[in-house]
C-alpha positions in Angstrom: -329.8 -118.1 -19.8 -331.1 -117.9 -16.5 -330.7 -120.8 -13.9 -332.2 -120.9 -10.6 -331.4 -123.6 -8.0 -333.2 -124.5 -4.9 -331.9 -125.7 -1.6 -333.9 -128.2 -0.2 -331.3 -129.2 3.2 -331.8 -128.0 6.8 -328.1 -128.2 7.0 -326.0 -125.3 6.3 -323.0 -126.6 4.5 -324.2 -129.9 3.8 -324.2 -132.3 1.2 -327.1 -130.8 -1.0 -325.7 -127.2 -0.5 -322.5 -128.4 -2.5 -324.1 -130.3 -4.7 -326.1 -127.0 -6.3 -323.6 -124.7 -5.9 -321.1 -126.6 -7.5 -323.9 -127.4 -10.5 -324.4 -123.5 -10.5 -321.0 -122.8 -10.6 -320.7 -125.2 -13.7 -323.5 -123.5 -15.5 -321.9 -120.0 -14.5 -319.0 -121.0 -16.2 -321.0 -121.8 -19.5 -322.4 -118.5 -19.4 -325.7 -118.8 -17.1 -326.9 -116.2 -14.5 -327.6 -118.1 -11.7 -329.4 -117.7 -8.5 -330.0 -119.8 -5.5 -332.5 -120.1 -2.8 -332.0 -122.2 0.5 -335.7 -123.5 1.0 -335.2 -123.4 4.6 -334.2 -119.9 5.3 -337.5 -118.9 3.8 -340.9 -118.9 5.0 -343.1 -121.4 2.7 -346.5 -122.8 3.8 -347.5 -126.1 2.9 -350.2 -126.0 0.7 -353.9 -125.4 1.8 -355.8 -127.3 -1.1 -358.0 -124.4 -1.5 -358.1 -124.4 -5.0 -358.1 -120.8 -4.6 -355.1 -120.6 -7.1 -357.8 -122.3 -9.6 -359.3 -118.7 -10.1 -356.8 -116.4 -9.7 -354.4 -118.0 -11.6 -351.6 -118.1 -8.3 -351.4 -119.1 -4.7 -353.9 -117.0 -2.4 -350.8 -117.8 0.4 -348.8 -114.7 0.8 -345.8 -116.0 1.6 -342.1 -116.2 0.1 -343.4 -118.6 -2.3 -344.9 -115.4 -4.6 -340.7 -114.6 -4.9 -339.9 -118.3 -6.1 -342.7 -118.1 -8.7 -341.7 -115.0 -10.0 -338.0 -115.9 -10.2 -339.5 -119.9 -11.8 -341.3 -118.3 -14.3 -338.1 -116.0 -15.5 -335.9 -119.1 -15.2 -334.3 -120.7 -18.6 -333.8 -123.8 -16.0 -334.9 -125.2 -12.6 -331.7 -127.1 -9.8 -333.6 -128.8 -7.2 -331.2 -130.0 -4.5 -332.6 -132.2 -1.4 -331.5 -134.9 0.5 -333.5 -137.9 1.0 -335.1 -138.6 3.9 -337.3 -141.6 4.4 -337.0 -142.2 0.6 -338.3 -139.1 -0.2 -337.5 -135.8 -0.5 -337.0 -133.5 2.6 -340.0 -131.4 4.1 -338.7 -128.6 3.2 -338.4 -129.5 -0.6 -341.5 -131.2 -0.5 -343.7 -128.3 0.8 -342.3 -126.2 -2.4 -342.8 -129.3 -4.5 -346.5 -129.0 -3.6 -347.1 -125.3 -3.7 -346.1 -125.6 -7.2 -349.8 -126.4 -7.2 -349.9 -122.8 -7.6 -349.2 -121.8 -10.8 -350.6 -125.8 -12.2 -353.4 -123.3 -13.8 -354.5 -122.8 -17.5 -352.1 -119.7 -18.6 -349.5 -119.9 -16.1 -348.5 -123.9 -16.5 -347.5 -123.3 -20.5 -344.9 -120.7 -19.2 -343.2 -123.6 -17.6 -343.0 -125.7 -21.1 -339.4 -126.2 -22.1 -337.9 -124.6 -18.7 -334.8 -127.6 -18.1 -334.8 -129.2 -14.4 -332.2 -131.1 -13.1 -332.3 -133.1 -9.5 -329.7 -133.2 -7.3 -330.2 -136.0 -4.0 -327.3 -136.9 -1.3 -327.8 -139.5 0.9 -326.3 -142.0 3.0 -327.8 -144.9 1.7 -324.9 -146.4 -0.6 -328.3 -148.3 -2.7 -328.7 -145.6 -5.4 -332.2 -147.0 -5.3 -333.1 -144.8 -2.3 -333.4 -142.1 -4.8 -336.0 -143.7 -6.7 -339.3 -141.9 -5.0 -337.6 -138.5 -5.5 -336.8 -139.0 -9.1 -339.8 -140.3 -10.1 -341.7 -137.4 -8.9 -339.8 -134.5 -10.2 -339.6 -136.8 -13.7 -343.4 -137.3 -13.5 -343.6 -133.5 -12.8 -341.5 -132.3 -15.4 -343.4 -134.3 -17.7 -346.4 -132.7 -16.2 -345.6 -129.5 -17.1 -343.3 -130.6 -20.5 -340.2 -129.5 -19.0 -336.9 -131.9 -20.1 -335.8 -133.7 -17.3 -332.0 -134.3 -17.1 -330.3 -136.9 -15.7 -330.2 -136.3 -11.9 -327.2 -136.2 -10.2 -326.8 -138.3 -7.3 -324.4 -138.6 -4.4 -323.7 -141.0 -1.7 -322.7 -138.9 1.5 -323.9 -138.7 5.1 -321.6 -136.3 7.5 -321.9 -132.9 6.6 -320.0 -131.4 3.5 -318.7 -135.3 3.1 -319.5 -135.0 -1.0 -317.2 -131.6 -1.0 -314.1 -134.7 -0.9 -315.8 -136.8 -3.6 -314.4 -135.2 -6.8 -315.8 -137.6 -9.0 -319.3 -137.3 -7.8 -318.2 -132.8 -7.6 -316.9 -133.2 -11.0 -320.4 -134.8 -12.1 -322.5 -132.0 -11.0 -320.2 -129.4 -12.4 -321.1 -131.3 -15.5 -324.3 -131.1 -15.3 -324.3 -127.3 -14.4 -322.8 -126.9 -17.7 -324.9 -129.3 -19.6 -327.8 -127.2 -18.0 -326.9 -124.4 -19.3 -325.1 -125.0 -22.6 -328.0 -127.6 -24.4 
């Protein structure tokens, strides 16, 4: 079992960085490999619309995105952390949200079937409604592509590493690491 998890925060040491590294370590701790990527420490392009992908079955943009598919397509299971900003994800999850476009082609999607993704949003907002947006579009995705979606994991936390002092909302996402990795 291989589990990957994705970064999707600007801020070092914030709220979504110990969100999916506590969900990681929970699904280390059933036995996963894990790896983790922090989206922002990486060059990714938003998507061009070429269609280019279309016909050579991945995205013409050479760019640290070709790593991500690579280590998506090996994955057992998918941890996508962001915060939400303006009820949405943030830019930097929402640009490798959309070159996922990429491998959306005849051949390559299937590889995605039964891959497990699980959400993980902080924000400060204590309406867990904020959310909403974000969760319907990684639900809708997963769907998309046949993947099960698991219940995200939400936590209500604005100063920086604020949610590392919530153990209820820490113990959740341990949870769910395991859960991840053990169904």
């Amino acid at each position: 079992m291989k589990v990957v998890g994705f970064i999707g925060s600007p801020r070092a040491g914030g709220n979504t960085e110990h969100l999916v590294r506590e969900i990681l370590r929970g699904a280390r701790e059933a036995g996963a490999n894990t790896v983790e990527f922090v989206l922002n420490e990486l060059a990714i392009r938003p998507c061009q619309g070429c269609d280019a992908c279309k016909s050579v079955g991945r995205c013409r943009i050479q760019d640290d995105m070709q790593t991500l598919y690579d280590e998506i397509l090996e994955a057992d299971a998918l941890v996508i952390g962001t915060p939400i900003y303006f009820w949405g994800p943030s830019a930097q999850t929402k640009a490798f949200l959309d070159r996922l476009y990429g491998i959306d082609v005849e051949g390559v999607r299937e590889k995605l079937a039964g891959k497990r993704l699980l959400l993980a949003c902080a924000f400060a907002d204590a309406d867990p409604h904020t959310a909403d947006n974000t969760i319907n579009m990684l639900r809708t995705g997963a769907e998309w592509f046949k993947m099960p979606f698991y219940e995200p994991v939400l936590a209500v936390a604005s100063a920086r590493g604020e949610v590392a002092g919530q153990p209820e909302t820490m113990r959740r996402a341990y949870a769910a690491g395991r859960a991840l990795a053990s169904s």
